[in-house]
Biopython code that builds the backbone (N, CA, C, O; Angstrom):
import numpy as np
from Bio.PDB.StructureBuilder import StructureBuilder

atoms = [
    (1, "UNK", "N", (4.113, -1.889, 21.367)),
    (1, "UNK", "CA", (3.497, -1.796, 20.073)),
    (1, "UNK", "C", (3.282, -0.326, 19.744)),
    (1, "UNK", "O", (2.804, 0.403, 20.613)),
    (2, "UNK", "N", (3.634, 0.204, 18.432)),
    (2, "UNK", "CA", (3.425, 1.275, 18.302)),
    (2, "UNK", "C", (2.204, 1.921, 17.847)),
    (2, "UNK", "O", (1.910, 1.213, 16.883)),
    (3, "UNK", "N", (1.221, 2.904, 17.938)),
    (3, "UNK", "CA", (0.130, 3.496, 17.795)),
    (3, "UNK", "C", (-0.239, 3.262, 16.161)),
    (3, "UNK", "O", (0.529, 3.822, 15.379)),
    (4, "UNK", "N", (-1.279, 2.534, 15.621)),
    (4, "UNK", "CA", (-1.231, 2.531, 14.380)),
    (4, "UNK", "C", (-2.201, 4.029, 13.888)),
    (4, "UNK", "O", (-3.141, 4.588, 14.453)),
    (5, "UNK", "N", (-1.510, 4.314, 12.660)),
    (5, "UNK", "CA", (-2.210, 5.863, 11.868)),
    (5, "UNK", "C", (-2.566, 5.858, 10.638)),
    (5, "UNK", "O", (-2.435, 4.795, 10.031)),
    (6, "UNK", "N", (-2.885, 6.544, 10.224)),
    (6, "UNK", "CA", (-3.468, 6.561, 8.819)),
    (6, "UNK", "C", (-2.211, 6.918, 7.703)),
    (6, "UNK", "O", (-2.430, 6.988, 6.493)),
    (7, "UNK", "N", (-1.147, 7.085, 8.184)),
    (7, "UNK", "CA", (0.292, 7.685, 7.640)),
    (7, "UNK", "C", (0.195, 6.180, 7.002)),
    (7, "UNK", "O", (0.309, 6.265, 5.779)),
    (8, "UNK", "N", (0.021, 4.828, 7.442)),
    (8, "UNK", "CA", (-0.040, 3.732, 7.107)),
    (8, "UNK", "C", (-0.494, 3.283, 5.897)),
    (8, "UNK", "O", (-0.013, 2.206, 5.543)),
    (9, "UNK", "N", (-1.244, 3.775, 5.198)),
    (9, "UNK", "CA", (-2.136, 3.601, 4.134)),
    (9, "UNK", "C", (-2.336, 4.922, 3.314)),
    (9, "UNK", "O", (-3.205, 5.315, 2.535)),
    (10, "UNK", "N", (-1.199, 5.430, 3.801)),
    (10, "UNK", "CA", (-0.721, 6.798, 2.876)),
    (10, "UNK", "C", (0.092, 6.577, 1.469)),
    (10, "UNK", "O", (1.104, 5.936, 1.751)),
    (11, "UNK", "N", (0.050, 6.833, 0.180)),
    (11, "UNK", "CA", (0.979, 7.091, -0.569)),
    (11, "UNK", "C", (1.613, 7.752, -0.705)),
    (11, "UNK", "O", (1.207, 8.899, -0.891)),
    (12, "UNK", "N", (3.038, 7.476, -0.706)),
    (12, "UNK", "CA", (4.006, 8.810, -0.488)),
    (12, "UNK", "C", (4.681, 8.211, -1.631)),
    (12, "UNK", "O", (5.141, 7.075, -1.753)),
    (13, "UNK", "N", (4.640, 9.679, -2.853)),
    (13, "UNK", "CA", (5.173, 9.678, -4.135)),
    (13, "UNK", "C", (6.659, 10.613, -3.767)),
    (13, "UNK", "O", (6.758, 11.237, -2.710)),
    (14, "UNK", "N", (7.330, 10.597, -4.406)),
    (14, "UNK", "CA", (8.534, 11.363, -4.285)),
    (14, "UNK", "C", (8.603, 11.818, -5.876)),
    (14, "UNK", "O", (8.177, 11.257, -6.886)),
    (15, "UNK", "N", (9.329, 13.088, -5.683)),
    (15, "UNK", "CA", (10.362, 13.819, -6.742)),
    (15, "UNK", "C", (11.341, 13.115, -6.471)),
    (15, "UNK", "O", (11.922, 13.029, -5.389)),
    (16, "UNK", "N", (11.603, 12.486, -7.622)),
    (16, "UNK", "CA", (12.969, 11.689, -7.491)),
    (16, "UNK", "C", (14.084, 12.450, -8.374)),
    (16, "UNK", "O", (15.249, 12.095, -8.192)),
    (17, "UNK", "N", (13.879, 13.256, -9.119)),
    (17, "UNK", "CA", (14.459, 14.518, -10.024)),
    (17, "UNK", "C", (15.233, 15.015, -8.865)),
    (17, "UNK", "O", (16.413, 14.666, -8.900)),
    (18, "UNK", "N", (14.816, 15.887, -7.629)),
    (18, "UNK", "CA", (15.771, 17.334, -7.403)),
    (18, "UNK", "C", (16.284, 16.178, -6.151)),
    (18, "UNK", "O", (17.073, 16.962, -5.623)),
    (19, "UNK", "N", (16.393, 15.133, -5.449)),
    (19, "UNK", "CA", (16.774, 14.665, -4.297)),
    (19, "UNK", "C", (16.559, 12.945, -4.385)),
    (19, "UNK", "O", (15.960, 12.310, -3.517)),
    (20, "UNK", "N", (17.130, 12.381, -5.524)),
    (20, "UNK", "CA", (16.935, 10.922, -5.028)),
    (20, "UNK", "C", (17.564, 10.080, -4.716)),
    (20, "UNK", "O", (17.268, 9.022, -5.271)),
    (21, "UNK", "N", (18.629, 10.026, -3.802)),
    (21, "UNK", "CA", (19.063, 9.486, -2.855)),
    (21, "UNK", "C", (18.003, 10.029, -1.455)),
    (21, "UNK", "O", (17.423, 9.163, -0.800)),
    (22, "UNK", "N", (17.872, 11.217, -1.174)),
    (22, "UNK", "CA", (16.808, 11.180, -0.096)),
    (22, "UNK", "C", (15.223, 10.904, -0.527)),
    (22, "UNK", "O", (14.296, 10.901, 0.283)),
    (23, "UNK", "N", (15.123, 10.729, -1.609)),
    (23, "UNK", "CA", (13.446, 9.799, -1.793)),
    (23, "UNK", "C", (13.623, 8.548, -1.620)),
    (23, "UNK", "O", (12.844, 7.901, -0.920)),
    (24, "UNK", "N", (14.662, 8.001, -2.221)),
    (24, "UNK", "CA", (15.100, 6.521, -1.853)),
    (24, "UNK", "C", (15.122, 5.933, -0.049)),
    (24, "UNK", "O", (14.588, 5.013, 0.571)),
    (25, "UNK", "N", (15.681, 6.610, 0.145)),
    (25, "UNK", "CA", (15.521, 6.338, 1.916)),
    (25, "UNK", "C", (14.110, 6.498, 2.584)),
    (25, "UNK", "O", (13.609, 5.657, 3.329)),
    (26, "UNK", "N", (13.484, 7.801, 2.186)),
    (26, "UNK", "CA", (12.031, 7.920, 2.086)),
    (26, "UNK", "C", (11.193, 6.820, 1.622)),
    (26, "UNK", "O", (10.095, 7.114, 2.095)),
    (27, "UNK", "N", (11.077, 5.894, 1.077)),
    (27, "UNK", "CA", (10.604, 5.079, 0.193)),
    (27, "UNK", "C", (10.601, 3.853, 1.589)),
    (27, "UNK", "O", (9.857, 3.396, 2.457)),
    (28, "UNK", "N", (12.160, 3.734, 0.993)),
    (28, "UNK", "CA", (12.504, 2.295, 2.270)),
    (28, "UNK", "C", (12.235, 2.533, 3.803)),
    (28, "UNK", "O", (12.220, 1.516, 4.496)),
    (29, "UNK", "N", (12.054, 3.555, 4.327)),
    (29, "UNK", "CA", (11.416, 3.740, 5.802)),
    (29, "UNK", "C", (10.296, 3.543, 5.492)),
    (29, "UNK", "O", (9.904, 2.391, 5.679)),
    (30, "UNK", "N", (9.437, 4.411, 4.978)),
    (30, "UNK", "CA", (8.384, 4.067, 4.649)),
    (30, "UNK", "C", (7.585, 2.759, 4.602)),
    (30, "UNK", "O", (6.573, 2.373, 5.188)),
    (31, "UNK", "N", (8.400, 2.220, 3.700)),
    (31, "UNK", "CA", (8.017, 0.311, 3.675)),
    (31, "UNK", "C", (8.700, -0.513, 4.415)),
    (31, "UNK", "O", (8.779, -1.641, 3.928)),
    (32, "UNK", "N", (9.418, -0.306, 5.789)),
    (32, "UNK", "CA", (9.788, -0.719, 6.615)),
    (32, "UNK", "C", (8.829, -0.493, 7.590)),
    (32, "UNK", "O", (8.418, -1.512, 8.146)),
    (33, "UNK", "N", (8.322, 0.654, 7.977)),
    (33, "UNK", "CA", (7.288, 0.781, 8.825)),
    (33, "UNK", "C", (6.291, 0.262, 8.683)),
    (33, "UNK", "O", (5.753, -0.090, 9.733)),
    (34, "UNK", "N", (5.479, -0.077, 7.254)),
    (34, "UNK", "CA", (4.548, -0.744, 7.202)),
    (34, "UNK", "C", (4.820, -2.055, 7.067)),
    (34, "UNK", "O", (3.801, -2.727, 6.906)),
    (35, "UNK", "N", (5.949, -2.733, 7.076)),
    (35, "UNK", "CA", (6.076, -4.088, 6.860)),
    (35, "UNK", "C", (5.846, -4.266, 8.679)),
    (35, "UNK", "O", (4.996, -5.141, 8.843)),
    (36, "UNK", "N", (6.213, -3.853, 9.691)),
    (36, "UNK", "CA", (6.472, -3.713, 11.364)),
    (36, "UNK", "C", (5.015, -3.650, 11.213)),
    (36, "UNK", "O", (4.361, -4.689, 11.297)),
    (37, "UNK", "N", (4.450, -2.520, 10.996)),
    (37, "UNK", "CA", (2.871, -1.819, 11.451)),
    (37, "UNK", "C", (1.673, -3.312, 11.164)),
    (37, "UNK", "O", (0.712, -3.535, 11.900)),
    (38, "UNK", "N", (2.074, -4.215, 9.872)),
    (38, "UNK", "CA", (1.040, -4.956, 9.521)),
    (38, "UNK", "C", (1.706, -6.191, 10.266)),
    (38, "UNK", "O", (0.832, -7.044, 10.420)),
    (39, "UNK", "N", (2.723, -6.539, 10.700)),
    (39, "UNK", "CA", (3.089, -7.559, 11.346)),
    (39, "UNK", "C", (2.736, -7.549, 12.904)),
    (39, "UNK", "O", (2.286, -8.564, 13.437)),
    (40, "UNK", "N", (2.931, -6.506, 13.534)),
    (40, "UNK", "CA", (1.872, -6.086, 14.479)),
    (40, "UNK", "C", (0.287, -6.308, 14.283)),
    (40, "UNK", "O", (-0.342, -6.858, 15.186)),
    (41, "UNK", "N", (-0.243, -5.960, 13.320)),
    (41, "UNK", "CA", (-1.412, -6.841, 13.113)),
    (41, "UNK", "C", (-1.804, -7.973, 13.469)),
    (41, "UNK", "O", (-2.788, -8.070, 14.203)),
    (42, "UNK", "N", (-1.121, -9.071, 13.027)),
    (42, "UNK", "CA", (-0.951, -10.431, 13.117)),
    (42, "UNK", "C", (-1.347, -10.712, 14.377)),
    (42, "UNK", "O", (-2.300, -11.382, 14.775)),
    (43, "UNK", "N", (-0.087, -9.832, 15.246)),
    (43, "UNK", "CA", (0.389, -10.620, 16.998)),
    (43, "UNK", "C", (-0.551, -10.269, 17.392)),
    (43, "UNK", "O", (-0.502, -10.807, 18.498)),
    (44, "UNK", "N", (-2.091, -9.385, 17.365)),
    (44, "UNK", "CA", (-2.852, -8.895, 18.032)),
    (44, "UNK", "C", (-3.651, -9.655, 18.421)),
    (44, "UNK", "O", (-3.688, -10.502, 17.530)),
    (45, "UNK", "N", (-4.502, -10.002, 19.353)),
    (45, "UNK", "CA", (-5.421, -10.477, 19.888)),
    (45, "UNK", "C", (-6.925, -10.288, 19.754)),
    (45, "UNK", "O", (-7.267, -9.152, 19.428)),
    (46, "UNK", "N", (-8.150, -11.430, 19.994)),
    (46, "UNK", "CA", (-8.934, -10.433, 19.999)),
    (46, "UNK", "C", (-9.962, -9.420, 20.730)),
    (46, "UNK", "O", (-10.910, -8.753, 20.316)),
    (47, "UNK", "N", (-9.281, -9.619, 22.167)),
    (47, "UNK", "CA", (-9.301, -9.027, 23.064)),
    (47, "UNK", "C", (-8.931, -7.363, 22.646)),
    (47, "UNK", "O", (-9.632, -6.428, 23.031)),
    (48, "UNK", "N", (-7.825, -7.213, 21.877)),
    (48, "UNK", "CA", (-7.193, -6.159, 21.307)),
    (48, "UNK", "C", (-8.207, -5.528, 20.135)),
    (48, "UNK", "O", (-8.580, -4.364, 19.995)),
    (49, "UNK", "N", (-8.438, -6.414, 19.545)),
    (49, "UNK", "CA", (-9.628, -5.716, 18.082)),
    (49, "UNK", "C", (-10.995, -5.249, 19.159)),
    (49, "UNK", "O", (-11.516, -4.146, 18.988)),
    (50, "UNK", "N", (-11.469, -6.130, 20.188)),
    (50, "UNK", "CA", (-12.420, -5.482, 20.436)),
    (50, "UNK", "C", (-12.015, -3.995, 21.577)),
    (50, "UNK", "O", (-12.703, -2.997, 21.794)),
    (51, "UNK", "N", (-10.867, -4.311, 22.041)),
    (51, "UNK", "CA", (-11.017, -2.892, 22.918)),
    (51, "UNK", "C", (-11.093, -1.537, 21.833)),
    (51, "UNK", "O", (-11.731, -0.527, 22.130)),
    (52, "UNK", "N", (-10.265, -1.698, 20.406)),
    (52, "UNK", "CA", (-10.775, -0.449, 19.737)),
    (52, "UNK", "C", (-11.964, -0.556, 18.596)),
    (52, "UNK", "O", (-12.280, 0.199, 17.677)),
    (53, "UNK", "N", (-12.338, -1.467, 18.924)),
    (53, "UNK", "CA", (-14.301, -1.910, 18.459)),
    (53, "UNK", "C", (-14.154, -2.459, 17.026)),
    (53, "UNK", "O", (-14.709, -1.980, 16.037)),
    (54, "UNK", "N", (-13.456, -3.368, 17.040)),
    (54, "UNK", "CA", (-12.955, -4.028, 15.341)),
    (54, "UNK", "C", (-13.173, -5.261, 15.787)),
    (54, "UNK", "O", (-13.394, -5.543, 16.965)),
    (55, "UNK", "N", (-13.105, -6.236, 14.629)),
    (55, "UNK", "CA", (-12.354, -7.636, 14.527)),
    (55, "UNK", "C", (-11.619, -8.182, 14.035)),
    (55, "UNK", "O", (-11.135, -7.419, 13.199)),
    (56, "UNK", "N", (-11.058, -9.300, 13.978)),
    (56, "UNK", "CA", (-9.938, -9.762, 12.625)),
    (56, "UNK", "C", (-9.729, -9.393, 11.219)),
    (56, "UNK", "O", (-8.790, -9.196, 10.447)),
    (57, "UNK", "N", (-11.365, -9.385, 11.223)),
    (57, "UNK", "CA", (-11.921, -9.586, 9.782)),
    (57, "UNK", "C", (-11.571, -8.007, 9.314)),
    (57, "UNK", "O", (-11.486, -7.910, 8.090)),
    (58, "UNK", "N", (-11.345, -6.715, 10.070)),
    (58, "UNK", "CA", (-11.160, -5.445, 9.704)),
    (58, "UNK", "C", (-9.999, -5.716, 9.108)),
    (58, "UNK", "O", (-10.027, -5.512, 7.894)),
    (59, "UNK", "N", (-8.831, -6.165, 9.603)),
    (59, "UNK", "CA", (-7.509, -5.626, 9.611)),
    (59, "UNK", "C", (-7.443, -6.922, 8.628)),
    (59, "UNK", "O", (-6.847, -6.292, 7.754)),
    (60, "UNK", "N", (-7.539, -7.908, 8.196)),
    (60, "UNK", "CA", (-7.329, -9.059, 7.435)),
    (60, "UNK", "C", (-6.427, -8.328, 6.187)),
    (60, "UNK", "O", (-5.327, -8.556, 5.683)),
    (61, "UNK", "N", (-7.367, -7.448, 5.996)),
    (61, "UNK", "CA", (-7.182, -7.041, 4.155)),
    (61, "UNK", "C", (-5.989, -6.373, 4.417)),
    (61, "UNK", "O", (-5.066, -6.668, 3.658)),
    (62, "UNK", "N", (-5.734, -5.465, 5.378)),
    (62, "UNK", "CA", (-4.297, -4.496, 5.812)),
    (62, "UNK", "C", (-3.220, -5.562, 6.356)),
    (62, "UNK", "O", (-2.146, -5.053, 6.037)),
    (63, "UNK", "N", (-3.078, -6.201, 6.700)),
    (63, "UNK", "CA", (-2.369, -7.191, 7.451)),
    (63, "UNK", "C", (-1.821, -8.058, 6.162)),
    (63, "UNK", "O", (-0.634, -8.382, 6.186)),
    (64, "UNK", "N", (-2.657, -8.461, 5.003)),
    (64, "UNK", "CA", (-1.952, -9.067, 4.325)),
    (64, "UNK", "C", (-1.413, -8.529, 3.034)),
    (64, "UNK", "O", (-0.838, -9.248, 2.216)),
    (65, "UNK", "N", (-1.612, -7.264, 2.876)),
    (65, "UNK", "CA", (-1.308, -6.744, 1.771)),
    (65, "UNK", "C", (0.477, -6.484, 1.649)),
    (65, "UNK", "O", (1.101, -6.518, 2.710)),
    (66, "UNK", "N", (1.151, -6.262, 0.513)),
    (66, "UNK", "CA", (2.674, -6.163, 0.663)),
    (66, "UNK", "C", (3.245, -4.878, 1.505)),
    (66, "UNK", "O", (2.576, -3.861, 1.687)),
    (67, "UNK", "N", (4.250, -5.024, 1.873)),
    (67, "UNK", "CA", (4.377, -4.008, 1.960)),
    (67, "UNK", "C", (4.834, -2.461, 1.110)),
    (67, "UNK", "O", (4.824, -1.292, 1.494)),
    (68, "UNK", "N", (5.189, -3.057, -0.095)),
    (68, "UNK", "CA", (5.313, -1.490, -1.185)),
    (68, "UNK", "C", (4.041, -0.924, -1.708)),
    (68, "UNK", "O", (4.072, 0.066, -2.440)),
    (69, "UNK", "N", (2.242, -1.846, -1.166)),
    (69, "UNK", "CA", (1.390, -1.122, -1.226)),
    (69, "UNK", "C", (0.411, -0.615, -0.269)),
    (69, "UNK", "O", (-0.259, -1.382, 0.422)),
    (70, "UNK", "N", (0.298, 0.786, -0.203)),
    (70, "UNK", "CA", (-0.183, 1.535, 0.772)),
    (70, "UNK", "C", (-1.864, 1.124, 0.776)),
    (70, "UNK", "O", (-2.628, 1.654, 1.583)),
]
sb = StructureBuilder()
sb.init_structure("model")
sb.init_model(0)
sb.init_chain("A")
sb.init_seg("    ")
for serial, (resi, resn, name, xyz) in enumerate(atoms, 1):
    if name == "N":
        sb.init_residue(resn, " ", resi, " ")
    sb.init_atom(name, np.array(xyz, "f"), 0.0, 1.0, " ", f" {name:<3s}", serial, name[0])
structure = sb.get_structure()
């Protein structure tokens, strides 16, 4: 499982003017990682929420949100 970060719940706007074919790819990694990062959510346990002092109920709202919003 990979380390979850605050990059997660980041908005990342692009200049789509001087480079958009590379904002476009930017975009779709982006929301690929968070579609992985909140599905990892899910599989967690709650053995897992309490070793970093949370519960379900933290991650509920992040876990179900889409992934094109940060």
């Amino acid at each position: 499982m990979s380390a979850c970060t605050t990059d997660l719940m980041t908005n990342h706007h692009h200049d789509f003017i001087h480079h958009p074919i590379t904002s476009i790819s930017d975009v779709l990694h982006t929301w690929q990682q968070r579609s992985q990062r909140r599905a990892e959510l899910v599989r967690l346990s709650d053995r897992d929420f309490h070793d970093v002092g949370a519960s379900w109920s933290d991650f509920a709202y992040e876990a179900s949100k889409p992934f094109w919003r940060a």
